[in-house]
C-alpha positions in Angstrom: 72.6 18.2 19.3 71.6 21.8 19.0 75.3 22.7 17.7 74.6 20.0 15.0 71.3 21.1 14.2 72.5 24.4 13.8 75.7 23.6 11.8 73.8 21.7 9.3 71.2 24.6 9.0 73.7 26.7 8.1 75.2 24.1 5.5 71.6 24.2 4.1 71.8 28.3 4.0 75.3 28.4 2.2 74.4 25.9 -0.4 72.2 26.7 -3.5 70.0 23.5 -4.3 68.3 23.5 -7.2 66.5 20.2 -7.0 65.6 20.6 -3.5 67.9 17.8 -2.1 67.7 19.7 1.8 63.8 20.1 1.2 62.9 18.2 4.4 65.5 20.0 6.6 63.1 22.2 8.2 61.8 20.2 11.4 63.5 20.5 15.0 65.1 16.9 15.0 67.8 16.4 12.2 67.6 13.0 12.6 64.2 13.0 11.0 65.6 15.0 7.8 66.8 13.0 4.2 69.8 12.1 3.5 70.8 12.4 7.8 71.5 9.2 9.9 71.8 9.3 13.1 73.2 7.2 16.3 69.7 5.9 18.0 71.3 6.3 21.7 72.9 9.4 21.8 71.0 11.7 18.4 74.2 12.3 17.0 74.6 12.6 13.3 77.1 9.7 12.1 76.5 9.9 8.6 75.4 12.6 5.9 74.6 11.3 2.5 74.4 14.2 0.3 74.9 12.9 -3.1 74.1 14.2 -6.0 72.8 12.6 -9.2 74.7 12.3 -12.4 71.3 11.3 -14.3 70.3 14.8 -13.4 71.2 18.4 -14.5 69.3 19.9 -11.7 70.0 17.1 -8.7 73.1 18.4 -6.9 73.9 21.1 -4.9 76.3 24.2 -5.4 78.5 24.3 -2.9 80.1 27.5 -2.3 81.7 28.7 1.5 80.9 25.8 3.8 84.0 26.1 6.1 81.9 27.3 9.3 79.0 24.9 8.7 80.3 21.7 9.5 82.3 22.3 12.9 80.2 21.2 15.1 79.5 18.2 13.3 82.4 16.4 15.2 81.3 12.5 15.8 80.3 12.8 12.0 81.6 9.3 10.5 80.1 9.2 6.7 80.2 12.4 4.5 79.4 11.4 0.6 79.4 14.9 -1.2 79.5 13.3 -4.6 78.3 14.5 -7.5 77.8 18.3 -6.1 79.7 21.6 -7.5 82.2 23.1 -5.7 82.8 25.6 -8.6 87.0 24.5 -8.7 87.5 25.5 -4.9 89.5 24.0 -2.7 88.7 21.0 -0.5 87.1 22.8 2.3 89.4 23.2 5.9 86.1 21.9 7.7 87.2 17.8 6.5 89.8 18.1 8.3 88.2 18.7 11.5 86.1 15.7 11.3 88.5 13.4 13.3 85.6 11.0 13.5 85.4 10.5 9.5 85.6 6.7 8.4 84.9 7.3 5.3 84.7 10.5 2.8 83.7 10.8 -0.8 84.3 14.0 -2.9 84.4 12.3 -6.1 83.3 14.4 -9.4 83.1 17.5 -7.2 84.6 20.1 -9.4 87.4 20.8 -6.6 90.9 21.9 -7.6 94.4 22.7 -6.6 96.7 21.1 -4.3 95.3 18.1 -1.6 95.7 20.3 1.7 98.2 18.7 4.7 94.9 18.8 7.3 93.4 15.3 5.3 96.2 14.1 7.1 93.9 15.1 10.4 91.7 12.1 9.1 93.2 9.3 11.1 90.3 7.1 11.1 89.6 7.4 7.7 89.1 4.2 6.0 87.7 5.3 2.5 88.6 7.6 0.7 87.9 9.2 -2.6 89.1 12.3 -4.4 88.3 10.9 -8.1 87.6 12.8 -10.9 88.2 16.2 -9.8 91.2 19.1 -10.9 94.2 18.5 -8.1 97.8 19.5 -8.9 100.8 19.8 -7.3 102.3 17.1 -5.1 100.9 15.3 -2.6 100.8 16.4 1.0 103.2 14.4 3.7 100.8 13.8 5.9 98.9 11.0 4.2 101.7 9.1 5.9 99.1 10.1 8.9 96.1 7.8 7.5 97.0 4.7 9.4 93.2 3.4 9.1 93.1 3.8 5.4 92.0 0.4 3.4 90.9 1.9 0.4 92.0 5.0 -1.7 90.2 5.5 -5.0 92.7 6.7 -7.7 92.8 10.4 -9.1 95.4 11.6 -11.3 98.9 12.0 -10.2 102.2 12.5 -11.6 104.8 9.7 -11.5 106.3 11.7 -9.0 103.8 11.7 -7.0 102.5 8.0 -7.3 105.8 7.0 -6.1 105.5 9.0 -3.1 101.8 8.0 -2.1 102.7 4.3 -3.1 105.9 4.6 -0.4 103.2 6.3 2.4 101.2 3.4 2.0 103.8 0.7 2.7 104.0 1.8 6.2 100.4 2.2 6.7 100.1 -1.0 9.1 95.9 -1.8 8.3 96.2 -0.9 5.0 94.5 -4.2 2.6 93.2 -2.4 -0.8 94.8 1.0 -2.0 94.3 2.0 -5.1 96.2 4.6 -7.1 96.8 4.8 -11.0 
């Protein structure tokens, strides 16, 4: 619990929050904070909701280096980043360190480039989306490795690459509702 607490201290730190989103994350027990939930047995944080508001100009957060501030975070199962700035960085390595992760939502996060192979690392990832953001390039092989995926919002790929994805997710055995445009 202390790694936790400390790991999402720093997140708080590395972030620049205009609307004061991580205002409550000052006490000793981070399950007491907003937008943190908790397993009531063990303390761990299972979910982090950390949404920002489209309404809003002001209600997001600026997301810059967060690589080292999510590690210890490992039984995390919820992470919704939506609606924050990443500035057109890449999706951070920590995500795929978060073997835990059911589901992940980095929709209309101003990240770019190429999907990285570690979101392949996700194998009990159920939900997924990558919407509205600026990827290019192919997608990575090891989406072959998300056996657990049901549903995969869509983000714009090339014909290519819809082929590809749309193949991977023929042998994904659990697989009920994908979908890619």
């Amino acid at each position: 619990m202390d790694n936790e607490l400390q790991s999402l201290y720093l997140f708080k730190k590395s972030v620049f929050d205009p609307s004061g989103m991580l205002a409550t994350w000052t006490c000793t027990s981070c399950c007491l904070w907003e937008r943190v939930w908790c397993d009531g047995i063990t303390e761990n944080d299972k979910s982090l909701y950390l949404r920002g508001r489209i309404s809003s100009r002001h209600d997001f957060l600026v997301i810059n280096d967060v690589d080292t501030s999510f590690v210890a975070l490992k039984e995390l199962q919820y992470l919704n980043l939506r609606w924050n700035d990443f500035q057109g960085s890449l999706i951070p390595q920590f995500i795929g360190s978060l073997k835990q992760l059911q589901h992940l939502n980095l929709s209309t996060t101003s990240l770019s480039g190429v999907l990285p192979d570690f979101i392949g690392n996700l194998s009990n990832i159920k939900k997924l989306d990558l919407s509205y953001n600026f990827f290019e390039g192919r997608s990575p092989h090891s989406f072959q490795n998300l056996s657990s995926l049901s549903i995969m919002e869509p983000w714009k790929l090339s014909k290519h690459d819809a082929f590809f994805i749309r193949a991977s997710f023929i042998k994904l055995s659990s697989s009920s509702c994908i979908s890619v445009s």
